[in-house]
N, C-alpha and C positions, 0 to 999 in steps of 0.2 A: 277555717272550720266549715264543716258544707253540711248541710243537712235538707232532710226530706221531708218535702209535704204532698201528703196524702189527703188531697180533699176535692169533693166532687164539686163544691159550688165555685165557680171561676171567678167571682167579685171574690169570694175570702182568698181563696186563691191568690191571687193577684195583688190583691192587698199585703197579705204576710212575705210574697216575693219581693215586691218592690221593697217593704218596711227591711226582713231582715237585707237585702242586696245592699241599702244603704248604712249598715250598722255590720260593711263588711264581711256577710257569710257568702261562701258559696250554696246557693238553693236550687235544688229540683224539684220539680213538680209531677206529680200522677193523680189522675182524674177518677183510677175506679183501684177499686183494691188486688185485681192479679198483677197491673201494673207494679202496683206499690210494692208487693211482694217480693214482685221478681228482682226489681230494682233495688232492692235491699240484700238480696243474696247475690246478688253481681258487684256490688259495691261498696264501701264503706263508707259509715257515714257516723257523724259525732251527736246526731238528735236528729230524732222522729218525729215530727207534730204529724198526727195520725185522729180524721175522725170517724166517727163508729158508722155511721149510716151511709154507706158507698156501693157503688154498682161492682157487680160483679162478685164479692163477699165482701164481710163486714169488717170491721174494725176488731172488734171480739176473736174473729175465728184467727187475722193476721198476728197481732199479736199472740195467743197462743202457741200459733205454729212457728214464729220467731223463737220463742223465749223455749220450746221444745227441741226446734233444732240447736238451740244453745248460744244465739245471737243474744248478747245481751246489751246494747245499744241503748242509752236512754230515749225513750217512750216519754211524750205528754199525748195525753189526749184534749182534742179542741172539740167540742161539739154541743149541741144543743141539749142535749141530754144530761137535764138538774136533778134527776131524781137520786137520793142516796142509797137505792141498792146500785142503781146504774155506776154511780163513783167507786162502791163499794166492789163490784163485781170486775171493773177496769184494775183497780189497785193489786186487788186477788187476784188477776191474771198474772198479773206482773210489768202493769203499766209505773212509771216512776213518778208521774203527775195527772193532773185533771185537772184542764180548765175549761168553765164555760160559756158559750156562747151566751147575749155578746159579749167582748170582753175589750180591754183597755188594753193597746199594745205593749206602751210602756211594762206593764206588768207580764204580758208573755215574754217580754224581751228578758224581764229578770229571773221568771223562772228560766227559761234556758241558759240563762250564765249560772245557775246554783246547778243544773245538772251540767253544765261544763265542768264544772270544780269539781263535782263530784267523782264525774269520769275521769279528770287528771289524780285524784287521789286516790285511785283505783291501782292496784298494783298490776302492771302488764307481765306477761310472762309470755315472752315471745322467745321461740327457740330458733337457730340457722344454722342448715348444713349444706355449703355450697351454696347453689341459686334458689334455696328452699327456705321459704319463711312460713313459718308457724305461731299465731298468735292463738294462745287458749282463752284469752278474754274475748276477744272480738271473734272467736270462732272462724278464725280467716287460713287458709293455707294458697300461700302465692307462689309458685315457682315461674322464675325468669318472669317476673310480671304479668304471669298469669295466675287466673284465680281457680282455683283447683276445686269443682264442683264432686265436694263428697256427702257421701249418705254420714249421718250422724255416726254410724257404728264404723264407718271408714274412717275419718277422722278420728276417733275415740283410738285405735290401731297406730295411724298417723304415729298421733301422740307419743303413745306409749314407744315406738320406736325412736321418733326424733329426743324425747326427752330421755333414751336410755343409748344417742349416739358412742357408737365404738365399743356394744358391750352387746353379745350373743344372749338372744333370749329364747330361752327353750320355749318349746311347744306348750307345755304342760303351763309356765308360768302365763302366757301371752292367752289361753284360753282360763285359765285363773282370773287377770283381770280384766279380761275382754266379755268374758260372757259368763264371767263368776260357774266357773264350771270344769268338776276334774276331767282333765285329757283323755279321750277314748279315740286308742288305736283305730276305731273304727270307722270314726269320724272324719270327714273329707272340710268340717265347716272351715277352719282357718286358714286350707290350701285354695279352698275358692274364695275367701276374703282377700288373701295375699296376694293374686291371681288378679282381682279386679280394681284393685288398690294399687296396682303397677300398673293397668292399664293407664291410668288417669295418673301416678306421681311418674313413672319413669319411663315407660314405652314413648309417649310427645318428645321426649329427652335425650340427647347423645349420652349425659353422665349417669349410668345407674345407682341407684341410691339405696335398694331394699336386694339383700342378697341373703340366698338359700344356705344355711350351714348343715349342711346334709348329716342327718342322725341325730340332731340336735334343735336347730329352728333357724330363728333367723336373724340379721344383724343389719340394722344400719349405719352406711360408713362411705365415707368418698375411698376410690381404688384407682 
């Protein structure tokens, strides 16, 4: 299991490294929050201990912008901050715990095995076609063991092709559930989405995976 700590003070730091290292997890550490960030969209990871008050942006804004790009990873927050709109305003984000400083290891160690369980009894929906993996829980798409860095509405596209492989979908359906919106001939929007959604799944790639069905739309499929 590996997870991420995001915390600017190096004694707690250092402390929850050594504690979880010995109780077997793999642990990374980031010191200020665009670290933390980025290191969560490069990687996966099974728990977050993340605290609010950090250089560079805060805890509040990460979280947000995780749980918007669609990362849904369990979240504890550790930090010093007891006040109850503070807990209250973490939970409402979309944080999955709250604990606070100081705190007893013992007891971080067990919340993190109750959101271990919880994430195992989370239903995966991972789809593969070819060297293309697709997870809609973890918000991950990997081909050839790479991590395939898409915009939310990229991904959202992805999807809807990889989970509809071997099966032509017109123009009109794919901007139906893509941008809730009937088709206008006029419109250039889903030839530049498809356009730059190749750039990143199949142009890096010998095997092309998104192909044009001319008058019609388009289809994912190994050829």
């Amino acid at each position: 299991m590996r997870i991420l700590i995001v915390e600017d003070e190096k004694k707690t730091a250092s402390f929850l490294q050594k504690g979880l290292s010995e109780n077997e997890f793999i642990v990374d550490w980031a010191d200020n929050g665009n670290t933390g960030l980025n290191l969560v969209k490069k990687s996966v990871y099974d728990v977050i201990i993340l605290d609010v008050m950090l250089p560079g942006r805060d805890g509040w804004s990460i979280l947000k912008e995780l749980r918007d790009y669609g990362i849904q990873t369990p979240i504890l927050f550790l930090t010093a901050r007891d006040a109850v709109h503070d807990r209250v305003k973490g939970l409402d984000l979309g944080a999955d715990d709250y604990l606070v400083k100081p705190f007893a290891f013992s007891e971080l160690l067990a919340r993190i095995r109750v959101l271990l369980r919880r994430g195992k009894e989370r239903k995966s929906e991972v789809f593969q076609v070819a060297d293309l993996t697709i997870d809609l829980v973890q918000h991950r798409a990997v081909r050839s063991g790479k991590i395939l860095d898409l915009t939310p509405k990229e991904f959202l596209l992805l999807s809807l092709f990889t989970r509809h492989t071997g099966e032509v979908l017109s123009r009109s359906l794919i901007m139906d559930q893509i941008w809730n919106i009937n088709f206008n001939n006029d419109t250039n929007v889903l030839d530049v989405a498809v356009r730059r959604l190749r750039r990143k799944v199949d142009e890096p790639f010998q095997e092309k995976l998104i192909h044009t069905v001319r008058g019609i739309g388009y289809v994912m499929e190994t050829r």
